[in-house]
N, C-alpha and C positions, 0 to 999 in steps of 0.2 A: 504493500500500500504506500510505504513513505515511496518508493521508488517512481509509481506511478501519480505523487505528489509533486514530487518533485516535477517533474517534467509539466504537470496541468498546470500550477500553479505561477511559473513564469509567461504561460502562455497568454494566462487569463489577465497578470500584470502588465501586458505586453500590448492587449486589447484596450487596454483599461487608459494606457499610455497614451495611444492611441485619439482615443474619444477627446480627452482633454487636452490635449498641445498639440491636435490638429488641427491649425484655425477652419480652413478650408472644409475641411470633410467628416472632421471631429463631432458637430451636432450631426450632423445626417446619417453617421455611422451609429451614433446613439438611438436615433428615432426607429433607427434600422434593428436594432441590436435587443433594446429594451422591450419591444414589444414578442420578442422571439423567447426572452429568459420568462415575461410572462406568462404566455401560452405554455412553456414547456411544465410551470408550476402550477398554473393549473389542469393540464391533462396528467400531471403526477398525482394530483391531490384527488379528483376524480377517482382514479385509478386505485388509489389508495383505499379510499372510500368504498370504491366498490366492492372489495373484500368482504365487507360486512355485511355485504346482503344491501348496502344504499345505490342503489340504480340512478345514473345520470348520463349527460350526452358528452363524453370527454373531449371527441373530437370539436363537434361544437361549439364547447365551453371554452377552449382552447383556442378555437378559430373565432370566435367574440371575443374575449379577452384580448386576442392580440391585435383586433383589425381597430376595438376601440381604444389602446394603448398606443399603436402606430395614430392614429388620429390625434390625439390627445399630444404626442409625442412633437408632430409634424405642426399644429398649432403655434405651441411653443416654439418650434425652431424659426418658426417664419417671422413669430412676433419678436423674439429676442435677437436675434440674426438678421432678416430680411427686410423687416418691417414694411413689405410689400402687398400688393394690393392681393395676393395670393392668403395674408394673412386674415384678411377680412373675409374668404371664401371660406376656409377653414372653420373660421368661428361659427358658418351657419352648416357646415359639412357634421362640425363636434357632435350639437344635440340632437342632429336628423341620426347619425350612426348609433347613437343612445338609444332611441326610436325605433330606430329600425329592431336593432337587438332586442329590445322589448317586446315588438310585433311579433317577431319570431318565435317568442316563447308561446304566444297564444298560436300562431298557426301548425307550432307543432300538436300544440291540444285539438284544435279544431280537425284535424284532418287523419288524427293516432286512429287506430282501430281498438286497440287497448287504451284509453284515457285514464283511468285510475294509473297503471302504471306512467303514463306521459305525464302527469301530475307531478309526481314523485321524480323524474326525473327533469323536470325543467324546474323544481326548485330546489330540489340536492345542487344542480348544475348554479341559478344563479346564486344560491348558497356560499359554493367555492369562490366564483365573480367577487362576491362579496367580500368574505375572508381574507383569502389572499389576497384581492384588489386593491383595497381601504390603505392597509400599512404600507406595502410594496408603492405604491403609486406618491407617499411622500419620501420615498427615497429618491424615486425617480424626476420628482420634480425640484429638487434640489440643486441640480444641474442646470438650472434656468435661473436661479433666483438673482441675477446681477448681470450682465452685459459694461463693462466700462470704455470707454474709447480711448482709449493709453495707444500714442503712437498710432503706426502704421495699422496694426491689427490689433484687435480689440482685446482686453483682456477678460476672460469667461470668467469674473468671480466663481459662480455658482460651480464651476468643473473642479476649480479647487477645493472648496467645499464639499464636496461631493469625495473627492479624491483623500480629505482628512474623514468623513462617517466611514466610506471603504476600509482602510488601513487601521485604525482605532477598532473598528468591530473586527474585523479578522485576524487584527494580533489578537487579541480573544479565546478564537478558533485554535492559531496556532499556538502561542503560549501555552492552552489548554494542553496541547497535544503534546507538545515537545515535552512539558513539564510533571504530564501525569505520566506519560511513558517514562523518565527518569527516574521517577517517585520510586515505581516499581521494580526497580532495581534495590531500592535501601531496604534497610532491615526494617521491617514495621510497615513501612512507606504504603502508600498508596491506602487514603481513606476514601472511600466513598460517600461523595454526598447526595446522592439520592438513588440508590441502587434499583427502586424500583421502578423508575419511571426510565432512567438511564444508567446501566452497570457499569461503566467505563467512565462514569466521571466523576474524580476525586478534588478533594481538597486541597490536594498539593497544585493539582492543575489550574483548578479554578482561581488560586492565588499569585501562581506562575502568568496566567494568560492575564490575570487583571494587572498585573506589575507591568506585563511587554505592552497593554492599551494604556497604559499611563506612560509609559515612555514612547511609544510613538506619537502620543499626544503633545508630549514635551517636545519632540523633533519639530513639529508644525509650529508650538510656542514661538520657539528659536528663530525658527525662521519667518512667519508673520507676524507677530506681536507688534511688530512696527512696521508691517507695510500699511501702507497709506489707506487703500482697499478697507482693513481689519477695523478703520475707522468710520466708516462709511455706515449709514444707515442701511434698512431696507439687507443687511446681509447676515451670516448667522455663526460669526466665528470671533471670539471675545479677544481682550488684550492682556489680560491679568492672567500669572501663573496661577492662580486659583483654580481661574476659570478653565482652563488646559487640564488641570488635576482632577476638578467636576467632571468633566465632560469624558476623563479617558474611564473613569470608574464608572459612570453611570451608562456608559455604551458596552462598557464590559459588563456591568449585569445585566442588561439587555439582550447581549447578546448571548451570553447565561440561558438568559427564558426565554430567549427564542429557539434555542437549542434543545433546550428541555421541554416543548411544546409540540416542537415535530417530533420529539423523541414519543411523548405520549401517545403522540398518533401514530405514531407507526408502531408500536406494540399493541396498538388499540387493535391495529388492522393487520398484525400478523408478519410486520415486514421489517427487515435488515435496514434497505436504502431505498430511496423515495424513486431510482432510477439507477442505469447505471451506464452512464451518457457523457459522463465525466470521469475520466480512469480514476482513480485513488479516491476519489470524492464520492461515487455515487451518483443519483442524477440531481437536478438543476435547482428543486428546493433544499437538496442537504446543503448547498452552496448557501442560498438563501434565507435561510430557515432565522440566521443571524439577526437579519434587518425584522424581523416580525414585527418588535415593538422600538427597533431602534430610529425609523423614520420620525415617528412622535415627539420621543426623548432627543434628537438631536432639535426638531422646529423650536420645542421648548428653550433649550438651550441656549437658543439662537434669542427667542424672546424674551429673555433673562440675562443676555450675556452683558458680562460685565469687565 
């Protein structure tokens, strides 16, 4: 698994690169990008769900979710970016696509031969929309929150932003990992703190992964605390060492429960990995599973920073 870590994990750094310090092509790859990690979480989740006997339409759900997330995605780029008359198309394109997917759910009812079960499946189906949608969709819009005009080409506050929630919640992830797996080496080592809901994760790690979200935290300190931008209204990244030390502990318990959240469900539903789409990782919500509640706690953050 570290093997196969290895290798996903620079890749995905490498996409991630990508989105943000490419003026050019960097939102479009995003609008492109984001709607695709949607869809894949919710046809997981579907998928997941269905194990237990919960009937819904994965493919579907999955092709809604992503075609109103590309929508929603492409809005954004046009307004912050292009500010062209395309964006004013979009804006009335957003709530017809809302609409439209709405429609769908009743013409699926309308036309089922089994209707009790079509029932049950168009709102298991916009159930997951919901779920995954709500939280995921303020990660994603995070990456918008600024546009500055610095020089030649613009500087994306919101990518960097985005690029500090990323890195903070998944030292988390990995801390976790690198620090329980050591654990297990010491004599004693390795306590488990919640064995039933997740067996593999200890105390040592969860202390380990919350130390490397504090100091990745501190990295971006260092480095913006005084850029000009960090001052600025309207963005969501503080100047105070304080506020760098809040923000790396409360993404790390965030990302805590959001790890522990997919964990429930998927013992709920009988399953290892939510997919396995992603070598070492599993599929595309064990990726995500992080951000559940850390979209919230970072906007908070941002409206509090200090």
């Amino acid at each position: 698994m570290l093997k196969y870590r290895a290798i996903s994990f620079p890749l995905l750094l490498a996409l991630l690169a990508a989105i943000i310090y490419w003026p050019a092509g960097g939102p479009y790859l995003y609008a492109l990008i984001v709607p695709l990690v949607f869809a894949a979480v919710v046809y997981e989740v579907c998928e997941m769900v269905g194990r237990l006997g919960v009937k819904s339409y994965p493919r579907l759900a999955a092709m809604a979710g992503g075609v109103l997330f590309f929508v929603l995605m492409l809005f954004n780029v046009l307004i912050l970016f292009e500010k062209s008359e395309a964006a004013k198309v979009m804006a009335a394109v957003l709530p017809a696509t809302i609409a439209v997917a709405g429609i769908g759910g009743w013409l699926i009812l309308l036309f089922s031969r089994d209707r009790k079960a079509a029932i049950e499946k168009v709102l298991t189906s916009i159930g997951v929309l919901i779920l995954t949608g709500f939280p995921l969709v303020l990660v994603a819009l995070v990456y918008f929150n600024r546009n500055l005009p610095v020089g030649p080409v613009p500087l994306n506050i919101g990518a960097r932003q985005l690029l500090f929630l990323i890195l903070v919640t998944k030292a988390m992830d990995t801390g976790g990992y690198i620090f329980g797996k050591l654990s297990g080496y010491l004599p004693g080592g390795n306590h488990k703190i919640c064995p039933s809901v997740s067996p593999k994760k200890s105390w040592e790690g969860t202390i380990g992964g919350m130390a490397m979200s504090v100091g990745v935290s501190l990295i971006f300190w260092h480095i913006y605390a005084e850029a000009p931008f960090c001052r600025l209204p309207m963005q969501n990244l503080g100047t105070s060492l304080s506020w760098y030390v809040a923000a790396g502990i409360l993404l790390a318990i965030g990302s805590l429960a959001g790890d522990l959240t997919e964990s429930a469900l998927k013992r709920a539903c009988d399953v290892k990995d939510s997919g396995h789409i992603i070598p070492g990782m599993g599929g595309v919500f064990d990726v995500m599973d992080s951000f559940i509640y850390n979209g919230v706690i970072f906007w908070v953050l941002g409206a509090l920073r200090w």
